[in-house]
SENUSE-464371 format. One record per residue (C-alpha): residue in one letter; x, y, z negated. Coordinates in steps of 0.001 Angstrom, whole numbers, padded with zeros to 6 digits, always signed. Layout:
AXYZ;...
END
This chain:
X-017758+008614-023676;X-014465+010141-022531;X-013978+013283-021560;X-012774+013324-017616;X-010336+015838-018039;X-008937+014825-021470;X-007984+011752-019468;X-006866+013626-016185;X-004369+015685-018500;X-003423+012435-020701;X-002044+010987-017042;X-000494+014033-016051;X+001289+014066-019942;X+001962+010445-018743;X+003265+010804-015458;X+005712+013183-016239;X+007273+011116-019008;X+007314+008086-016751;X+009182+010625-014508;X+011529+011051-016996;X+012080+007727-017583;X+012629+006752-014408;X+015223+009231-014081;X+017191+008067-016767;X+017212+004370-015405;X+017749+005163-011849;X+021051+007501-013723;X+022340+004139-014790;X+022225+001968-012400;X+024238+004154-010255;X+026499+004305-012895;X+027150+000752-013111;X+029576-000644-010790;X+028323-004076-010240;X+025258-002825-009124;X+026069-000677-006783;X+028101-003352-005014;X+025072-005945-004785;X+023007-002644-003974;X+025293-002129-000791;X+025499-006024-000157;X+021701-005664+000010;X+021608-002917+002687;X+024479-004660+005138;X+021581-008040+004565;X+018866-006247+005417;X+020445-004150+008551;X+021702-007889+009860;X+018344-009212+009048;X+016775-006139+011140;X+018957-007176+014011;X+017878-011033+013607;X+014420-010077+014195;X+014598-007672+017015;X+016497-010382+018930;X+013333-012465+018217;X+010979-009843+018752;X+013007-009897+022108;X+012546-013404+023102;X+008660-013532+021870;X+008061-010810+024200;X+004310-010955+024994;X+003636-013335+022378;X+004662-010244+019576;X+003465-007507+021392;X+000122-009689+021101;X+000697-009861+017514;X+001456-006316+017112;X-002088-005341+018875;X-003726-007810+016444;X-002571-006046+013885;X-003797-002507+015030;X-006865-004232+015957;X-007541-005421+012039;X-006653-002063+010554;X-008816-000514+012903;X-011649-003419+011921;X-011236-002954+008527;X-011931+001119+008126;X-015283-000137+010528;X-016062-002115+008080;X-015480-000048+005293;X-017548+002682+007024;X-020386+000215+007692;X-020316-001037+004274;X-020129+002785+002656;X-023581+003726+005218;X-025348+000384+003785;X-024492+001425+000477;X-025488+005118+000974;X-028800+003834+001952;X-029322+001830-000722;X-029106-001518+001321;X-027604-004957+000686;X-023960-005278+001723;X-023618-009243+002370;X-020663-010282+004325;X-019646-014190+004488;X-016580-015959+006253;X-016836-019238+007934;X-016640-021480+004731;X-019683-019555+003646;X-017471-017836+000558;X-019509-014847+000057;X-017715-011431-000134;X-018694-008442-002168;X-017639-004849-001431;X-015597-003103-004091;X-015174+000760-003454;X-012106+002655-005600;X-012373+006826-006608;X-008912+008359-005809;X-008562+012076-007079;X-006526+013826-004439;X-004621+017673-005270;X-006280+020377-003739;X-004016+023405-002723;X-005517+026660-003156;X-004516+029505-000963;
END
């Protein structure tokens, strides 16, 4: 079985060259001409696109502030659940969660490695 930190370092080694990489290609596209045009094209789109939708946004009024609390209302759902879930799971019981069509979910939990700064 793999070593943990042979693969930590072999992502770091990674990483960095990706870095690299990136750097280079990001180098020449600003180089090139034509796409720095479209790239500005882009932006002017997506600022009159902005305005599009706040004018919408505008006219909705209550009916997408609504939608805007539904949304805060399923992020804030979803860490309950996850929390719920992660307790059941802790205590070593069954996690079974099905929707109306009776498709059964399973959970699926993800280990993230985050830096730690030292003093």
């Amino acid at each position: 079985m793999a070593n943990l930190q042979d693969i930590f370092n072999r992502m770091q080694e990674n990483k960095q060259e990706q870095k690299e990489i990136k750097n280079v290609y990001k180098d020449a596209l600003s180089n090139n001409e034509h796409h720095t045009r479209i790239k500005n094209e882009i932006k002017d789109l997506r600022e009159q696109k902005k305005t599009i939708e706040h004018s919408i946004q505008a006219e909705m009024g209550k009916d997408y502030a609504k939608l805007e609390d539904l949304k805060y209302d399923l992020q804030t759902d979803q860490e309950l659940i996850n929390d719920l879930a992660l307790n059941k799971l802790a205590k070593k019981e069954t996690i079974e969660i099905t929707d109306i069509h009776d498709n059964e979910y399973e959970p699926i939990f993800t280990i993230k490695f985050k830096k730690i700064y030292n003093n």
